[in-house]
Backbone as CSV, one residue per row, in Angstrom:
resi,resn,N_x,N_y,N_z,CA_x,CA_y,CA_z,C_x,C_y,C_z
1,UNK,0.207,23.565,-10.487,0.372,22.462,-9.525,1.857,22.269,-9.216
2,UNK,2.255,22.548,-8.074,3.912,21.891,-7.547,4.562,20.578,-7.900
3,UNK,5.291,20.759,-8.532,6.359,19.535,-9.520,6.320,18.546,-7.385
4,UNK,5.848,17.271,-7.751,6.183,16.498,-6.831,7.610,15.635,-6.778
5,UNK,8.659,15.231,-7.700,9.166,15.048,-7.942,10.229,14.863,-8.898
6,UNK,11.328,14.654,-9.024,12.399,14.498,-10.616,12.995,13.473,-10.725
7,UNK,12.522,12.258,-11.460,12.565,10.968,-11.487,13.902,10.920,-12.970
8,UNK,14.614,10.304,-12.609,15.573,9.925,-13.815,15.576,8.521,-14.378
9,UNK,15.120,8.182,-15.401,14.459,7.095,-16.287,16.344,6.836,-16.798
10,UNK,16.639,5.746,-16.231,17.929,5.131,-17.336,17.575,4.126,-18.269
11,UNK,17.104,3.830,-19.140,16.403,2.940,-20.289,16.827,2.745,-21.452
12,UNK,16.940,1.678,-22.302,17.830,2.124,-23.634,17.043,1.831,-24.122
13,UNK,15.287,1.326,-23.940,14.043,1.250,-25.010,14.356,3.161,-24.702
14,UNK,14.356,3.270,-26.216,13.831,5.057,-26.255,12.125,5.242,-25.883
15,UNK,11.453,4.100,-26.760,10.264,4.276,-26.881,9.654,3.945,-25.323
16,UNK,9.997,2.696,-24.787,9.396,3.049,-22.921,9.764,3.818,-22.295
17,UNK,11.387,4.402,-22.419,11.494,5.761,-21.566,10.575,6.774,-21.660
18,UNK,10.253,6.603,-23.091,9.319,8.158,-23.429,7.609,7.667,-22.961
19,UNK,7.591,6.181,-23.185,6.094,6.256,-21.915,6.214,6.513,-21.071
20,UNK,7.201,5.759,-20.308,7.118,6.079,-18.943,6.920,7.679,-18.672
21,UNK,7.805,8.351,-18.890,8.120,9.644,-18.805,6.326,10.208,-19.277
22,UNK,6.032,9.703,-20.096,4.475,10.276,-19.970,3.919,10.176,-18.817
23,UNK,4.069,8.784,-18.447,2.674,8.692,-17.465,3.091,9.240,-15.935
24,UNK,4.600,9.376,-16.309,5.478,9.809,-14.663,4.832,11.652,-14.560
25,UNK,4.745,12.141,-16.144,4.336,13.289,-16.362,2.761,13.644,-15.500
26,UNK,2.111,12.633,-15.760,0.566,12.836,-15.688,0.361,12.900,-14.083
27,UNK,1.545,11.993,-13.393,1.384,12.269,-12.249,2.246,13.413,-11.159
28,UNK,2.307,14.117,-12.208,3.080,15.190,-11.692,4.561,14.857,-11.227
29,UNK,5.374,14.469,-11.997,6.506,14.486,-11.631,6.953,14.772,-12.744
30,UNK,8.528,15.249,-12.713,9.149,15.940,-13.519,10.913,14.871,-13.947
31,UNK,10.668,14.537,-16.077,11.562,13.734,-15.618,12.450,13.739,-16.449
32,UNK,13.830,13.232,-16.295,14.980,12.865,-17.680,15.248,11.481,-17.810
33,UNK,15.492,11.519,-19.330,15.933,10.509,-20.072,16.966,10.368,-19.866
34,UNK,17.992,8.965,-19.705,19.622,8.156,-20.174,19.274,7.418,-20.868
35,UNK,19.887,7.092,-21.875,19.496,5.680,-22.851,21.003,4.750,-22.794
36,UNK,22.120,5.039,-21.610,22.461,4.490,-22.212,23.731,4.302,-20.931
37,UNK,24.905,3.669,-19.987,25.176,3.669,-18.438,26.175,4.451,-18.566
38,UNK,27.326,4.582,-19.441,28.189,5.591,-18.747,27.626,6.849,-18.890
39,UNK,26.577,7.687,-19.223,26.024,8.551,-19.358,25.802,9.114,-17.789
40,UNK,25.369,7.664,-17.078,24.478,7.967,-15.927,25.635,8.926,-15.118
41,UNK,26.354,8.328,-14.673,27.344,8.830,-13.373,27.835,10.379,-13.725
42,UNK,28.308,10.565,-14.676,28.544,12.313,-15.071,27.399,13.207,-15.017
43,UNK,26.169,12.755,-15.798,25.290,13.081,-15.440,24.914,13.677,-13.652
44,UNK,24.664,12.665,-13.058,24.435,12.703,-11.822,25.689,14.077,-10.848
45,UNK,26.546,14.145,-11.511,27.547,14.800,-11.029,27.168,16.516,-10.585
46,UNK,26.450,16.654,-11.943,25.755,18.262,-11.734,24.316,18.252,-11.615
47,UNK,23.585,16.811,-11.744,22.331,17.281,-11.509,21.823,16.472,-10.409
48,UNK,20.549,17.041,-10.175,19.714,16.521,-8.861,18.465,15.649,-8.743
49,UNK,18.328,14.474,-8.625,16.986,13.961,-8.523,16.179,13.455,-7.343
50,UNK,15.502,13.143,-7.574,14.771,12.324,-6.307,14.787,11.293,-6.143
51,UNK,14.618,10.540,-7.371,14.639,8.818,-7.475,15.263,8.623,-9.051
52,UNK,16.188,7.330,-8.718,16.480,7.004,-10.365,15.474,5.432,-10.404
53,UNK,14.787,5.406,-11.740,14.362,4.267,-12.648,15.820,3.780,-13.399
54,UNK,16.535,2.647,-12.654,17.318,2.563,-13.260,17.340,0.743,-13.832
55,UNK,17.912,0.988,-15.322,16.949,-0.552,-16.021,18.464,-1.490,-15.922
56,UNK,18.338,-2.590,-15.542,19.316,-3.584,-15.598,20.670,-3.741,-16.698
57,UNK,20.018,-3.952,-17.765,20.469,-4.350,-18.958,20.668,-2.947,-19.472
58,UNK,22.045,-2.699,-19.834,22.180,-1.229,-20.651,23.267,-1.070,-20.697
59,UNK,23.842,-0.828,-22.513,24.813,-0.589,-23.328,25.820,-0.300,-22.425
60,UNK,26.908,-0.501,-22.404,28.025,0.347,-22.125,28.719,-0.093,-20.709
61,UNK,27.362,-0.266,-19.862,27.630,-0.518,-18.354,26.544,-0.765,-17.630
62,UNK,26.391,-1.917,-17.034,25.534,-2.857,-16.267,24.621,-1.590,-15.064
63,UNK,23.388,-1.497,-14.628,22.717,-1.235,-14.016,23.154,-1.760,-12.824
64,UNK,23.783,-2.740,-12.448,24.172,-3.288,-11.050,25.349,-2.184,-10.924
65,UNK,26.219,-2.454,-11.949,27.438,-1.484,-11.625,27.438,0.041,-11.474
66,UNK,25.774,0.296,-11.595,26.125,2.144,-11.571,25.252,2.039,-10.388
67,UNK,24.249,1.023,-10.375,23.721,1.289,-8.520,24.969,0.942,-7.838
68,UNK,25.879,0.040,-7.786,26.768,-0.098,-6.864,27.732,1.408,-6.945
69,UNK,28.089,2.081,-8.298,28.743,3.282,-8.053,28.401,4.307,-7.123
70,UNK,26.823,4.525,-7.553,26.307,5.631,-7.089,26.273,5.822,-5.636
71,UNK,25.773,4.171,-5.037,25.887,4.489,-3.338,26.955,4.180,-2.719
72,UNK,28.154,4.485,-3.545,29.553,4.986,-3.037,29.199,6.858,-2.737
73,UNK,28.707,7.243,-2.737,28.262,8.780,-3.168,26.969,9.348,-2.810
74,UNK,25.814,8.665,-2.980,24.566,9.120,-2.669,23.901,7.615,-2.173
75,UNK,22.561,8.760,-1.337,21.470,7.187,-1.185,20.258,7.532,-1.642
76,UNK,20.478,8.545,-2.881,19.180,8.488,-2.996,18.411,7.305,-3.803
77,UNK,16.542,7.326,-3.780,16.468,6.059,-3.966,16.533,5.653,-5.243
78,UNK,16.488,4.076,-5.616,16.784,3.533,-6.776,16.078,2.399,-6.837
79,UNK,15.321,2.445,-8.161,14.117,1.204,-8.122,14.539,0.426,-9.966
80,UNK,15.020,-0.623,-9.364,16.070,-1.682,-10.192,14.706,-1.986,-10.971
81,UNK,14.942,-2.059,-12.749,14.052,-2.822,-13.911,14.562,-3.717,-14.074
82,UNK,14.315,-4.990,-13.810,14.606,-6.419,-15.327,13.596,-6.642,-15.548
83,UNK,14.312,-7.518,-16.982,13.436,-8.978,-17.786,14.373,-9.633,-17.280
84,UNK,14.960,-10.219,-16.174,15.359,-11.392,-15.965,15.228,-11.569,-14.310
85,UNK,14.027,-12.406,-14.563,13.558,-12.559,-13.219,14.597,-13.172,-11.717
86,UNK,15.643,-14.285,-12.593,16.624,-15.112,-11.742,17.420,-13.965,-11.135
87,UNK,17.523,-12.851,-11.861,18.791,-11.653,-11.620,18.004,-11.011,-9.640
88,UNK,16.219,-11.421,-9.753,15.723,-10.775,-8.690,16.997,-11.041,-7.057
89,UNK,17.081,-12.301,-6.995,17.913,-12.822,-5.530,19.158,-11.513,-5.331
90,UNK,19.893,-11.385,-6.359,21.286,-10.913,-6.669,20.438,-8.975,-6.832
91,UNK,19.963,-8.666,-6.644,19.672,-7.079,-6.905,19.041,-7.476,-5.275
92,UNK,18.262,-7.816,-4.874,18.185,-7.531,-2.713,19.211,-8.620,-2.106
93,UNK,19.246,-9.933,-2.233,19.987,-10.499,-1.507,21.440,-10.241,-1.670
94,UNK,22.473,-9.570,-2.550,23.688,-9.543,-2.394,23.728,-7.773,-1.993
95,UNK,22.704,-6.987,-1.415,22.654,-5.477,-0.994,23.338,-4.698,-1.708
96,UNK,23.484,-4.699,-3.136,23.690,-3.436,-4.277,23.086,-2.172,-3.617
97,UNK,22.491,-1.780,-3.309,21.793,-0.764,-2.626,20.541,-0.490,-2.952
98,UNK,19.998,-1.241,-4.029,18.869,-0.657,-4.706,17.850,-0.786,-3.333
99,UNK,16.653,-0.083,-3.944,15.305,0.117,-2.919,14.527,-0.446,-3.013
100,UNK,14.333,-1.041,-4.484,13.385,-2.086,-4.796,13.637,-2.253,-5.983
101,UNK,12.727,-3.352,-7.203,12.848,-3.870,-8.077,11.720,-3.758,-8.703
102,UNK,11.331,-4.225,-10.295,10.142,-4.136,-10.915,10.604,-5.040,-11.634
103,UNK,9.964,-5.753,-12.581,10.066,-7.009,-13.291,9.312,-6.344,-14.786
104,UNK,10.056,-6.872,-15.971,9.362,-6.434,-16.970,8.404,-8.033,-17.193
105,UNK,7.170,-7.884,-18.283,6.904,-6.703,-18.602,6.168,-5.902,-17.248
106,UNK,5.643,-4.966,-17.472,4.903,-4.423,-16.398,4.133,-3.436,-17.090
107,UNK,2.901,-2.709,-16.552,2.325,-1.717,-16.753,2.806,-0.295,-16.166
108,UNK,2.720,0.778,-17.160,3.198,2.191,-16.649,2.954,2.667,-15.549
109,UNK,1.476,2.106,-15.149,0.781,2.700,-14.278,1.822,2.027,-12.839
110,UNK,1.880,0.622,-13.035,2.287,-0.137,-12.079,3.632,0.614,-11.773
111,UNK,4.391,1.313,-12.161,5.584,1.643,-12.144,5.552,3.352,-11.568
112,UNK,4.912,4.239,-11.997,4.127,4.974,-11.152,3.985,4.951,-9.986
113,UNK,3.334,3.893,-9.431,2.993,3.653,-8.172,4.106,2.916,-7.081
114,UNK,4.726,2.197,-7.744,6.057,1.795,-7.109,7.210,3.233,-6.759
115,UNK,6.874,3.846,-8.111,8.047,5.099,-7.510,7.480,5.973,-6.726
116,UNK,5.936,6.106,-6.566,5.607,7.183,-5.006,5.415,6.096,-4.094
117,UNK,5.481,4.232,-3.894,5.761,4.294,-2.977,7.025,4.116,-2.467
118,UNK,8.221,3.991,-2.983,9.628,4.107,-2.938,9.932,5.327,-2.451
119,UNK,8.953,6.721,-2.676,9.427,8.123,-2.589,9.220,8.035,-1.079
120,UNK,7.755,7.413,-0.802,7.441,7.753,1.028,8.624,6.992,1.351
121,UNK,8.503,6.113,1.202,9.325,5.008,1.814,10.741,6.068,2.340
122,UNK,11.009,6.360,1.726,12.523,7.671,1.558,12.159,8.411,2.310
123,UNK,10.844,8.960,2.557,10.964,10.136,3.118,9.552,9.926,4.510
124,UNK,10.241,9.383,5.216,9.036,8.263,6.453,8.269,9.940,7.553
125,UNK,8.568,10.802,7.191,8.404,11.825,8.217,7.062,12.454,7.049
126,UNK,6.359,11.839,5.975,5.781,11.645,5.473,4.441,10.489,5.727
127,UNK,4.904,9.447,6.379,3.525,8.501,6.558,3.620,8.529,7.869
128,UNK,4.201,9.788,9.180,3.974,9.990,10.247,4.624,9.059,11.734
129,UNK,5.496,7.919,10.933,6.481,6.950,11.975,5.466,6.059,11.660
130,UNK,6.091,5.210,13.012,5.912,3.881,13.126,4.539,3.565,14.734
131,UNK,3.849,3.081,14.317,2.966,2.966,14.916,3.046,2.368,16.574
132,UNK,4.169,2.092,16.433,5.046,0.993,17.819,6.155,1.127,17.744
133,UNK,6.574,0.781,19.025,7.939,0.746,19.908,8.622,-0.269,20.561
134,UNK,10.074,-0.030,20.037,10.423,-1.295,20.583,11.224,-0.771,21.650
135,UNK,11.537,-1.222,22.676,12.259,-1.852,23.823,13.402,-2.221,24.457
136,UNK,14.770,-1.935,23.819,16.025,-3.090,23.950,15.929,-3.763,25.019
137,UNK,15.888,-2.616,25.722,16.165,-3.154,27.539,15.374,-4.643,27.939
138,UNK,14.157,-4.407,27.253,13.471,-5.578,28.242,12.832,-6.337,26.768
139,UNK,13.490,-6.052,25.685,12.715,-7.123,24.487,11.561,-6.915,24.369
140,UNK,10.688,-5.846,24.602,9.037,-5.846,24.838,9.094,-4.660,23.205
141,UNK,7.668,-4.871,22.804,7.096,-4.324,21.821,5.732,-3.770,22.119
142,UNK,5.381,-2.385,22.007,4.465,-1.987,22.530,3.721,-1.450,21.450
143,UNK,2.435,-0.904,21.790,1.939,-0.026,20.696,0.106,0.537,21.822
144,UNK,0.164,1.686,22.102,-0.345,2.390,22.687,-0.605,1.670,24.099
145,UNK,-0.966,0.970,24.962,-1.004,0.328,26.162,-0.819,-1.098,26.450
146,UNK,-0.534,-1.380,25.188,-0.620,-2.696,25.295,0.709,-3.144,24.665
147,UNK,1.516,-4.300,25.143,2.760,-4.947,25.270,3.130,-6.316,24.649
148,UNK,4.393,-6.796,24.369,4.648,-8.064,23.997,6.007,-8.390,23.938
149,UNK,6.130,-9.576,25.261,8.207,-9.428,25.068,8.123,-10.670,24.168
150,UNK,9.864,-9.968,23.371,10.063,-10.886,22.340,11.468,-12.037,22.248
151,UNK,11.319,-12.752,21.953,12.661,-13.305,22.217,13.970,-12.653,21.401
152,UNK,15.688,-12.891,21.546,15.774,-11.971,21.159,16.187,-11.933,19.762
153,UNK,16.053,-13.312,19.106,15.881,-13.006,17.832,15.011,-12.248,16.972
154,UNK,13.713,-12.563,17.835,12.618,-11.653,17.416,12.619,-10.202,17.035
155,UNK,13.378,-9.745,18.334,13.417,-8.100,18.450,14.458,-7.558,17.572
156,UNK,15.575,-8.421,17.042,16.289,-8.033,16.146,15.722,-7.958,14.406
157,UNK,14.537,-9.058,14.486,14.429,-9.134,13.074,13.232,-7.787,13.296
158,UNK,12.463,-7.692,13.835,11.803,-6.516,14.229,12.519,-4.852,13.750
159,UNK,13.818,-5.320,14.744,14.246,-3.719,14.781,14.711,-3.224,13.410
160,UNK,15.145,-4.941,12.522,16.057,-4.844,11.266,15.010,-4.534,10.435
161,UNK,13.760,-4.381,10.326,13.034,-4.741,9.536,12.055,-3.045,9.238
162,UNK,11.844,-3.004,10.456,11.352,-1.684,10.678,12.167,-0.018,10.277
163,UNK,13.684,-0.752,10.661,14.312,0.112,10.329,14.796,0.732,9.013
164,UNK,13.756,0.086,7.986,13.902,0.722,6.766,12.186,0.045,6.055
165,UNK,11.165,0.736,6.232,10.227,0.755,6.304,9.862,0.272,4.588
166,UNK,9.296,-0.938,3.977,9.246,-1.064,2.754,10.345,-1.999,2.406
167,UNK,11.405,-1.881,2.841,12.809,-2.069,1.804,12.602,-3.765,2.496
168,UNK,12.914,-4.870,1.293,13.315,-5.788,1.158,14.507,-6.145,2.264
169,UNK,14.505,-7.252,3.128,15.339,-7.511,3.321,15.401,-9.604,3.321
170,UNK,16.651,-9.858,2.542,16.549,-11.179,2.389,16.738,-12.116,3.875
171,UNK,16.731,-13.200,3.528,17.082,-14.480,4.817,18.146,-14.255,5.128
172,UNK,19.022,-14.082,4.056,20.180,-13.844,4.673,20.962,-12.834,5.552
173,UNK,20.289,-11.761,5.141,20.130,-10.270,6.193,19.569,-10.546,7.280
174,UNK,18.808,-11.134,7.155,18.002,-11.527,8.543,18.966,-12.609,9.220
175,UNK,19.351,-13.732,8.647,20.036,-14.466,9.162,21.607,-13.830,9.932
176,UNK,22.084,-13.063,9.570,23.316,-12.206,9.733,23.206,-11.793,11.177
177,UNK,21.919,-10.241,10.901,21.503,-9.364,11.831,21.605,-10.277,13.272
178,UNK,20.580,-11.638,13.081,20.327,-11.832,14.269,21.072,-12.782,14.886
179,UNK,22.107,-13.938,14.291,22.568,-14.812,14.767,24.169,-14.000,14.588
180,UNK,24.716,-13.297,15.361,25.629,-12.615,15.529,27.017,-13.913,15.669
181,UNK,26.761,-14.499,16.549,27.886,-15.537,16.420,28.328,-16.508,15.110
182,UNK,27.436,-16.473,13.643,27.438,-16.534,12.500,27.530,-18.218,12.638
183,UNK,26.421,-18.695,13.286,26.048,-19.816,13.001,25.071,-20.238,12.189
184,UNK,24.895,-21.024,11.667,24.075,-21.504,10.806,22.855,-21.871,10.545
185,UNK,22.000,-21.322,10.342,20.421,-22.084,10.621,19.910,-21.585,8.919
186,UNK,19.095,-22.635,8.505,18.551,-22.729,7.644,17.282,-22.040,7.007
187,UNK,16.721,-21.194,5.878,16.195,-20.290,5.594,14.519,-20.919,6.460
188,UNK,14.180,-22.289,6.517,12.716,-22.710,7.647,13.031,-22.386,8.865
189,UNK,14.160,-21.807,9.223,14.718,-21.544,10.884,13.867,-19.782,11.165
190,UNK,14.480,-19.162,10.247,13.958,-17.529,9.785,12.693,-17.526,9.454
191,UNK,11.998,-18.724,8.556,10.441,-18.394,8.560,9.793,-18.994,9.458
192,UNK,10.557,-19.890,10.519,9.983,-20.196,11.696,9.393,-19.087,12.581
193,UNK,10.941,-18.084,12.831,10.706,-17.334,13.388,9.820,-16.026,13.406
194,UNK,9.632,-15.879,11.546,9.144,-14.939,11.452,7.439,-15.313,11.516
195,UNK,7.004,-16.406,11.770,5.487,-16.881,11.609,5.323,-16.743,13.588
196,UNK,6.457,-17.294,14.167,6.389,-16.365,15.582,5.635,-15.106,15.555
197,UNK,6.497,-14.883,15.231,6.785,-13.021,15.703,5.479,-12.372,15.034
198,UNK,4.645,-12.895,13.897,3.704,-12.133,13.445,2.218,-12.801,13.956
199,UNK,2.149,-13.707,14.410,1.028,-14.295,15.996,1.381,-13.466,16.973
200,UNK,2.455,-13.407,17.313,2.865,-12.039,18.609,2.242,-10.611,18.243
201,UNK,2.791,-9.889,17.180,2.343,-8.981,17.026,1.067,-8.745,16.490
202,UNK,0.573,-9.931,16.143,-1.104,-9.741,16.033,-2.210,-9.717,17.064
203,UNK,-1.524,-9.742,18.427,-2.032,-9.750,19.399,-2.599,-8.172,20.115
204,UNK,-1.224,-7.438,19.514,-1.452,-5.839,19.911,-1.435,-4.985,18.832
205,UNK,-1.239,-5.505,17.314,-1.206,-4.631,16.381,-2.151,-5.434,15.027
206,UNK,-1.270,-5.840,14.269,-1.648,-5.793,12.585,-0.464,-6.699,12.759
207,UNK,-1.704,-8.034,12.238,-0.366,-9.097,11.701,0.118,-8.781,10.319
208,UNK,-0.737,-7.969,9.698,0.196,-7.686,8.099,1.298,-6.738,7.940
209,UNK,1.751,-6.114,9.355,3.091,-5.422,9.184,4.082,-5.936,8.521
210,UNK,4.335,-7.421,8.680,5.467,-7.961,8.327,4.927,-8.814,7.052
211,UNK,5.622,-8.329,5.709,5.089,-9.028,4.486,6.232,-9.434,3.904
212,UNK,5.511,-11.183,3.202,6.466,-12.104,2.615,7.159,-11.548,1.128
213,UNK,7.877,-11.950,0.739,8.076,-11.222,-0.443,8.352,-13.051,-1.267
214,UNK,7.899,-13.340,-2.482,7.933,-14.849,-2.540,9.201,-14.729,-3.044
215,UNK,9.953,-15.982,-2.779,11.553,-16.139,-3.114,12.686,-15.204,-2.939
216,UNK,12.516,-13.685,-2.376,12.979,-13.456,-1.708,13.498,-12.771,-0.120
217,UNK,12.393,-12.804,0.271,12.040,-12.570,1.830,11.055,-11.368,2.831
218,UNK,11.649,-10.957,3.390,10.350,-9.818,4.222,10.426,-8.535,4.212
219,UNK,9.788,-7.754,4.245,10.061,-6.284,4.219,8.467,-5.670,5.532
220,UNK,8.567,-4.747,6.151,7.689,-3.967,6.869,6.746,-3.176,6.074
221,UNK,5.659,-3.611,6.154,4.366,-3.107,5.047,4.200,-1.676,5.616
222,UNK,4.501,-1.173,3.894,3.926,0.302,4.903,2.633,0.539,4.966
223,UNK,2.047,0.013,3.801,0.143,0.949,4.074,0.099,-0.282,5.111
224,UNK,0.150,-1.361,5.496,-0.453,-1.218,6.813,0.530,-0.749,8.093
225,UNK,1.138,0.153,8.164,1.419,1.112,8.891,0.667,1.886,8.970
């Protein structure tokens, strides 16, 4: 069977790296152990992966600080572990680069499944595009004959949203993207808009494209893509 992937586990439990690494095994992927952060970056220097499991908390040097190293250098993807749930805002809302997050405890299996869907997510010429089209010119959103103009906050949180299929993006990204003159509106201003925009697009598509993420904001669903 063809190795589907080479997942790099950074973990300083020896004993969950080596589950994980089982059950990452069972699903056909191929993987290495770090137990420990300055390890990671030299490492990475001569070798090649697909995705790093990289865990928050770890000896030597912070998991924030080697995702922030690494995408000085690479983008490949990176799916952030804690046990500290408060740390969630600060790993998507301050854009470290990571791709997503997992929360301990968690199940193997659950973690599995987060890293093939983190892998499509990476690699979108895989779940075949995007089912719809947007418009600049005239703010309209289409999807096979049928249409919807948007206002133009709309089409920005749209375009911002789509344009990285899966990936988290907070209020405040959203707030940025679309109010360009960097005025101020309040995080009920953004879920105003975004309870708009998904009555609109439920008109010609799938109102579950656009999914809440609780406490910290929206991302573009891929299976319902």
């Amino acid at each position: 069977m063809e190795t589907q992937a080479h997942v790099l586990i950074v973990e300083d439990e020896k004993k969950l790296a080596s589950l994980l690494a089982d059950y990452l095994s069972l699903s056909n992927f191929t993987t290495t152990c770090l137990h420990d952060g300055p390890s990671v970056e030299p490492w990475l220097e001569n070798n090649e992966v697909d995705i790093i499991l990289l865990d928050l908390m770890l000896p030597g040097k912070s998991g924030l600080d080697i995702c922030k190293a690494i995408r000085e250098v690479s983008q490949v993807p990176i799916l952030m572990v804690t046990a500290k749930v408060e740390e969630v805002d600060r790993l998507i809302g301050l854009e470290i680069g990571a791709d997503d997050y997992i929360c301990k405890p968690f199940s193997p299996k659950e973690v599995v499944a987060r890293v093939k869907a983190v892998l499509r997510r990476a690699n979108p010429q895989s779940k075949g595009g995007l089912p719809f089209d947007l418009d600049s010119n005239r703010l309209v959103m289409s999807i096979g004959q049928q249409s919807i103009a948007l206002t133009a906050v709309e089409f920005e949180m749209m375009r911002l949203i789509s344009s990285e299929p899966g990936r988290i993006f907070s209020r405040d990204q959203l707030m940025t993207t679309c109010y360009r003159d960097h005025r101020i509106v309040s995080d009920r201003t953004i879920d105003s808009h975004i309870k708009k925009l998904r009555k609109k697009i439920a008109v010609i598509g799938n109102q579950d494209w656009i999914q809440s993420v609780y406490g910290v904001g929206y991302k573009l669903n891929v299976e319902a893509t």
